[in-house]
Structure formats: C-alpha cells, structure tokens
C-alpha positions in Angstrom: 28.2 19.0 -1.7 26.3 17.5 1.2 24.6 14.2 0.5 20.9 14.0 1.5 21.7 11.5 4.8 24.5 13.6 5.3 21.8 17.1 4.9 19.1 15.0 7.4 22.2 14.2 10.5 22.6 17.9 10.2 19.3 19.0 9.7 17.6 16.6 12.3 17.3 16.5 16.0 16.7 12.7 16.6 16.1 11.0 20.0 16.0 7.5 20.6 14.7 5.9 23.7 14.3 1.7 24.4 17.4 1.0 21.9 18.0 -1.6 24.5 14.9 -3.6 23.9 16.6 -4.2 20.3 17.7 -7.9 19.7 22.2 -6.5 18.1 21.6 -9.4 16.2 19.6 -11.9 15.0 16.0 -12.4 12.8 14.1 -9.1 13.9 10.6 -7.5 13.4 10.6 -4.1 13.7 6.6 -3.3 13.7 5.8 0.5 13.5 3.0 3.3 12.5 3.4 5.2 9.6 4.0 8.9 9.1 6.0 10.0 6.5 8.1 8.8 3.9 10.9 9.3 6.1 10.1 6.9 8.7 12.0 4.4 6.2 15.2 6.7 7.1 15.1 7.9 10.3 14.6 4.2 12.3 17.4 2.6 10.8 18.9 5.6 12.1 18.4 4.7 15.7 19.6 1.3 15.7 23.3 0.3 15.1 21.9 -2.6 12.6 20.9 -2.2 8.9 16.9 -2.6 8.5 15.2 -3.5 5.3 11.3 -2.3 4.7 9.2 -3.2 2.4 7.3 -0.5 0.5 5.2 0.2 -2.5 6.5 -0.1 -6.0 5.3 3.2 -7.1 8.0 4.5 -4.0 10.6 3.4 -6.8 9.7 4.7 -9.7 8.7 8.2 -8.7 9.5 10.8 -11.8 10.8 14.6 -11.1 12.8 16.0 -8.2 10.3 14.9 -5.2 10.0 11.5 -7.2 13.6 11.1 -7.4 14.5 11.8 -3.8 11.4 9.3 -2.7 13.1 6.9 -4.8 16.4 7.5 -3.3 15.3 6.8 0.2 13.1 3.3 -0.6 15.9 1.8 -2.4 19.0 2.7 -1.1 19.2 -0.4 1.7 17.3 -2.8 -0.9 14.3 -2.6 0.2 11.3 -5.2 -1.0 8.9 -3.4 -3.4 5.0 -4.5 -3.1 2.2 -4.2 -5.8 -0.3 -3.3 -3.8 -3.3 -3.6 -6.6 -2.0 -6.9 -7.7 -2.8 -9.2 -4.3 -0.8 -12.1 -5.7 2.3 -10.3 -6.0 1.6 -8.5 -2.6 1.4 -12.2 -1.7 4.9 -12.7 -3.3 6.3 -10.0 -1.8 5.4 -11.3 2.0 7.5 -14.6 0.8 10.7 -12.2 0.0 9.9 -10.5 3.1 9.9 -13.7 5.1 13.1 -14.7 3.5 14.7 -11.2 5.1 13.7 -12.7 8.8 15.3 -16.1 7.8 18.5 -15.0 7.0 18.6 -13.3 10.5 18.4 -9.8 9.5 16.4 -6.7 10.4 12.9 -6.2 9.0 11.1 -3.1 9.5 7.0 -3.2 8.6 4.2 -0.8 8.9 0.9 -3.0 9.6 -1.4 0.1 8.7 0.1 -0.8 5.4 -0.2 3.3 4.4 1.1 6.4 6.1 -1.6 7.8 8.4 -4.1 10.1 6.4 -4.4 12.3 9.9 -1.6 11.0 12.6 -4.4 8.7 14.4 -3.1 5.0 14.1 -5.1 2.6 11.8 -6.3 -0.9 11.8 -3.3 -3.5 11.5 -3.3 -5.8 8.5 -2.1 -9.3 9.3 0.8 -9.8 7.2 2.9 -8.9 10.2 1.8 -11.6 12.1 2.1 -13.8 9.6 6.0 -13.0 9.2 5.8 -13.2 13.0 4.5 -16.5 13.4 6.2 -18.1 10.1 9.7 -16.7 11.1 9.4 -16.6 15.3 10.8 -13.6 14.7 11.3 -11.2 18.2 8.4 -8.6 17.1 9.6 -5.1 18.9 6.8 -2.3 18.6 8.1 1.2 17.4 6.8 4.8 17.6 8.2 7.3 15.3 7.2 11.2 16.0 8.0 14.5 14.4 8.7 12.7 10.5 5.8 14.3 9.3 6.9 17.8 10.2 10.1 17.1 8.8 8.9 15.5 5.7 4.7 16.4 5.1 3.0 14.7 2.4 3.9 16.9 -1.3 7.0 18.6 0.2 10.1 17.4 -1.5 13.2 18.9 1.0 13.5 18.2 4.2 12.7 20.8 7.1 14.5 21.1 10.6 13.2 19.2 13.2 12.8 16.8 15.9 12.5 13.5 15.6 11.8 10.9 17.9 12.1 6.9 17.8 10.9 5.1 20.6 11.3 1.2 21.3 9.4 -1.4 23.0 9.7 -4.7 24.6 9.0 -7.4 22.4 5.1 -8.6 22.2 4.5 -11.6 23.6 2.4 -13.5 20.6 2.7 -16.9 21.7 0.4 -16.5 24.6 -2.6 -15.9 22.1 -1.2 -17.3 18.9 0.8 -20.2 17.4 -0.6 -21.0 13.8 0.2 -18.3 11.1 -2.5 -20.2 8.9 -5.2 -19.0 11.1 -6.8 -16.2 10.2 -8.3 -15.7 13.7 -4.7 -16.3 15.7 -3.3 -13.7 13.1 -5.8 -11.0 13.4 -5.6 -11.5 17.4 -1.7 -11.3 17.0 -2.2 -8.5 14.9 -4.6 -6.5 17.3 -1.9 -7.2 19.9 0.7 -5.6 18.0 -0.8 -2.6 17.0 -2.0 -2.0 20.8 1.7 -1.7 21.7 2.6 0.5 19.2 -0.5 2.4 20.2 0.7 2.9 24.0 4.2 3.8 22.9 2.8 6.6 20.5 0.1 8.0 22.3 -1.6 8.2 19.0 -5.6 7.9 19.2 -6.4 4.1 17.5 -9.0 3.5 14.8 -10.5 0.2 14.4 -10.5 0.7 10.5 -8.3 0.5 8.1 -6.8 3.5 6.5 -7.0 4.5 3.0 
C-alpha cells in the first residue's frame, strides 16, 4: 500500500523554478503565502534540504480521517506547534522558531499567519522579520500555486494536479532595517517581504490582515 508522500509524487505534477537562489546549506528563511495545508508538503519538496514550519496546534490534534491525515503532514518533520489564542505562548513559540535558524537549518514561515480565505495575499505579521533580524538569516521569498486545487479547504484526499514552487533572490533587509526590537524597522522589513512574495505570485495584495 502506497504511503500518502508516496500517493502525492504520483499524484502531483510539481515544478520548481529559482532552486538556485536557495542557500544548500546554512540558517535559512523560507518566507511564503499560504494556500493549503499542503504548502507544508509540497516546498520541502522542491528543495534538496529538510524544512521545518511552524504551524498551529490545532494542525496536530485533528480527530477523524481528514484530522488524522492533517496531523500527519504538520508533524512528520517536527514541526513547531503555535497557540495562536494564547499570545505568550505564540511568543514562546517564535523563541523555538529562532532556535531552528540558529542551528543552521531550514525554516519555512507564512507571514499571513493563516491560509488565504480567497487566494489574494494578506498583510504580513512581523514575526518573520523578527526571526530575520534576530537570526541574520538569508530571507528567500516563495510562491506556491495550484495546492489549493490539490488540497481545498474540507477535502481530505488529495486530487491530481499541478503544482508549482517558485523561488526568489534573497530580500535585502538591511538596507531598511537593523534592530528586531523596533517595531517600525520590523513592520518596514515585513512590508518588504511580503512585496516580493507578492511579485513572484502574481497574487493581488491586501493591506489587512486575514482572518
């Protein structure tokens, strides 16, 4: 019996384009909008390097077949779980985050900090630019496309499809930031981030955050 990453490689058309704009080794910050579930999957995917995300705690407990298979994807390359209604663990959870980029490895965030309700991208929240600026992290924009046919919201197997995972050159934060206590250098940094992931996708931007 197929396993489910062995179901999506045969299932999945993927294309990946800008690999070579990806750091093989080193502290990394992967920084990319947010469509499915799947997005979690299919980047590490494209890259020869494990990534670890970090994603909300309910991602981990999930109950019943769709549950079990969310579950299954958040927590099978350890990622960091996040209370998102308790803001001093979300807090926390930026330190454990931090500590990934420290140790030299591979970091994948989504600044929107949800998936996108309609496939616009949202408003970036800062934590990314606080990782950034704490860790001096390379930050490498990503676009990820076609994950939410594969995968839409309340669907619990994967569909065929094509995926696609495009890669940026790495934003250039120190031009406009330095201090990761600032709330004004991380919001600029942040704004900067999220406008390169912005011109990779082609997605239309909203200056709000999304719900």
């Amino acid at each position: 019996m197929l396993s489910v990453y062995e179901l999506l490689t045969k299932i999945i058309r993927l294309r990946v384009e800008g690999a070579e704009h990806v750091p093989p080794s080193g502290p990394l910050l992967l920084a990319s909008n947010h469509l499915s579930v799947t997005d979690s999957t299919f980047l590490p995917m494209a890259l020869a390097r494990k990534v670890i995300f970090m994603a909300k705690a309910e991602y981990f407990t999930g109950q019943g077949p769709g549950g079990r298979l969310v579950s299954w994807f958040m927590s099978r390359d350890g990622q960091v779980a996040v209370d998102r209604d308790d803001t001093r663990a979300a807090v926390r959870s930026l330190d454990a985050c931090l500590d990934v980029l420290l140790r030299g490895e591979a970091f994948g965030i989504y600044p929107e900090g949800t998936r996108s309700p309609d496939g616009r991208l949202y408003r970036g929240r800062t934590g990314v630019a606080w990782l950034a600026l704490r860790s001096g992290a390379p930050v490498v924009p990503v676009a990820m496309s076609g994950t939410d046919r594969v995968l839409p919201p309340g669907r619990i197997v994967p569909r065929p499809g094509r995926v696609s995972v495009v890669f940026g050159k790495p934003v250039q934060l120190s031009a406009i930031a330095s201090d990761p206590e600032s709330a004004q250098e991380r919001r600029a940094a942040t704004d900067m981030i999220m406008a390169a992931i912005a011109e990779l996708s082609g997605q239309d931007y909203v200056p709000r955050y999304a719900r």
